[in-house]
C-alpha positions as a Python dict, from the first residue, in 0.01 Angstrom:
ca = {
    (1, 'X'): (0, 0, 0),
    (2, 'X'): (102, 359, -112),
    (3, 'X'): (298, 482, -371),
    (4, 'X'): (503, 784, -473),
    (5, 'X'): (245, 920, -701),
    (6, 'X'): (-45, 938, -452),
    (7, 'X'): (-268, 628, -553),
    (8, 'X'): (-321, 347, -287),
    (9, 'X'): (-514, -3, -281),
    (10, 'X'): (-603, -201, -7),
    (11, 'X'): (-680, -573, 19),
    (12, 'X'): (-1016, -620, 302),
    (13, 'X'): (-1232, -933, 354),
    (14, 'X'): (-1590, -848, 354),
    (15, 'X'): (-1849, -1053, 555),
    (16, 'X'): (-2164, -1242, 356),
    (17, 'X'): (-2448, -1009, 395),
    (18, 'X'): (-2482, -616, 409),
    (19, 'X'): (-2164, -438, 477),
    (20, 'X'): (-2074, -35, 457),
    (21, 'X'): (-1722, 45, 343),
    (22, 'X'): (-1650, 404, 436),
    (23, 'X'): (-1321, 563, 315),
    (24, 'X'): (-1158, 803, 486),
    (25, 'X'): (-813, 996, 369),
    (26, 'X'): (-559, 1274, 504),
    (27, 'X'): (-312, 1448, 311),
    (28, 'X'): (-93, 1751, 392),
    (29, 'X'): (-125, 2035, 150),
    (30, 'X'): (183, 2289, 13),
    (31, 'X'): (217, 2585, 154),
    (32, 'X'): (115, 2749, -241),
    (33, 'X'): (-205, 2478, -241),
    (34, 'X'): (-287, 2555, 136),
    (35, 'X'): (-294, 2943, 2),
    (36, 'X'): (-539, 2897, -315),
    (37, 'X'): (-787, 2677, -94),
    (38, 'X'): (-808, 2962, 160),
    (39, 'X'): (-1102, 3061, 14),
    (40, 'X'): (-1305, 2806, 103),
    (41, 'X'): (-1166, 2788, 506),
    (42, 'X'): (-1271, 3181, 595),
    (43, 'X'): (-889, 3318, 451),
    (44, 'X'): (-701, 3112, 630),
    (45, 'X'): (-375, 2864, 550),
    (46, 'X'): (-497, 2523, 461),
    (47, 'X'): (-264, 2251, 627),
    (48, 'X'): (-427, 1918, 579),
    (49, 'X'): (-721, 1814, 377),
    (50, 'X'): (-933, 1518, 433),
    (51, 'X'): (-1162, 1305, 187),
    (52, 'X'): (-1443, 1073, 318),
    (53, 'X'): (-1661, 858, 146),
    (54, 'X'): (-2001, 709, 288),
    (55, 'X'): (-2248, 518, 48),
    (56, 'X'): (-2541, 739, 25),
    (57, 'X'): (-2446, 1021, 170),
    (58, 'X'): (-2153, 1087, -88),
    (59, 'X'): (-1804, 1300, -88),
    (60, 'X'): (-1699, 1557, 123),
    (61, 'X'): (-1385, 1780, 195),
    (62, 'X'): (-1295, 1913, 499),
    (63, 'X'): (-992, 2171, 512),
    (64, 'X'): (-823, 2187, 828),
    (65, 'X'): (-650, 2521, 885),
    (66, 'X'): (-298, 2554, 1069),
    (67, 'X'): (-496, 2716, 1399),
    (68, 'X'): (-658, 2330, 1351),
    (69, 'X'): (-1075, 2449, 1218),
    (70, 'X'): (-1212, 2248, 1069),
    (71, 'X'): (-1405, 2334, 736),
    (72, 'X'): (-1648, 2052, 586),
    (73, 'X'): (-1761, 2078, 218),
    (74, 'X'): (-1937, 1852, -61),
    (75, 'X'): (-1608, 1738, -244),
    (76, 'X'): (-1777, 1930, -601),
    (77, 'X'): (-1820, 2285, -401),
    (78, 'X'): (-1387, 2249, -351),
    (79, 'X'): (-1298, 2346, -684),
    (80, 'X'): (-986, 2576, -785),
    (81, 'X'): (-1007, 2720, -1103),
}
């Protein structure tokens, strides 16, 4: 379930034993938020970003530019100050 102010949940059954949950995430950007993360995508226009998260291996960012490259980052290395 999603709501207007961009949190979500999600219900999922497990199985006994080990599992991995992995989270994945993709969210268009404004064009003004798509211009300050040009930085980190070589100056170019940020469309989309995405957000994964793998146990152990931690967060990462990857920008995806309007001419569709694909920039992958450790979530802490996208800041905007």
């Amino acid at each position: 379930m999603v709501d207007p102010t961009g949190s979500a949940s999600v219900d999922i059954d497990l199985p006994n034993g080990a599992s991995v949950l992995v989270a994945n995430l993709t969210f268009t950007v404004t064009v003004a938020m798509g211009n300050a993360l040009k930085k980190f995508a070589q100056g170019e226009q940020v469309e989309r970003v995405e957000l994964a998260a793998t146990p152990g291996r931690g967060s990462t960012t990857t920008l995806i530019t309007v001419s569709g490259k694909r920039y992958t980052l450790p979530s802490n290395a996208v800041v905007l100050n």
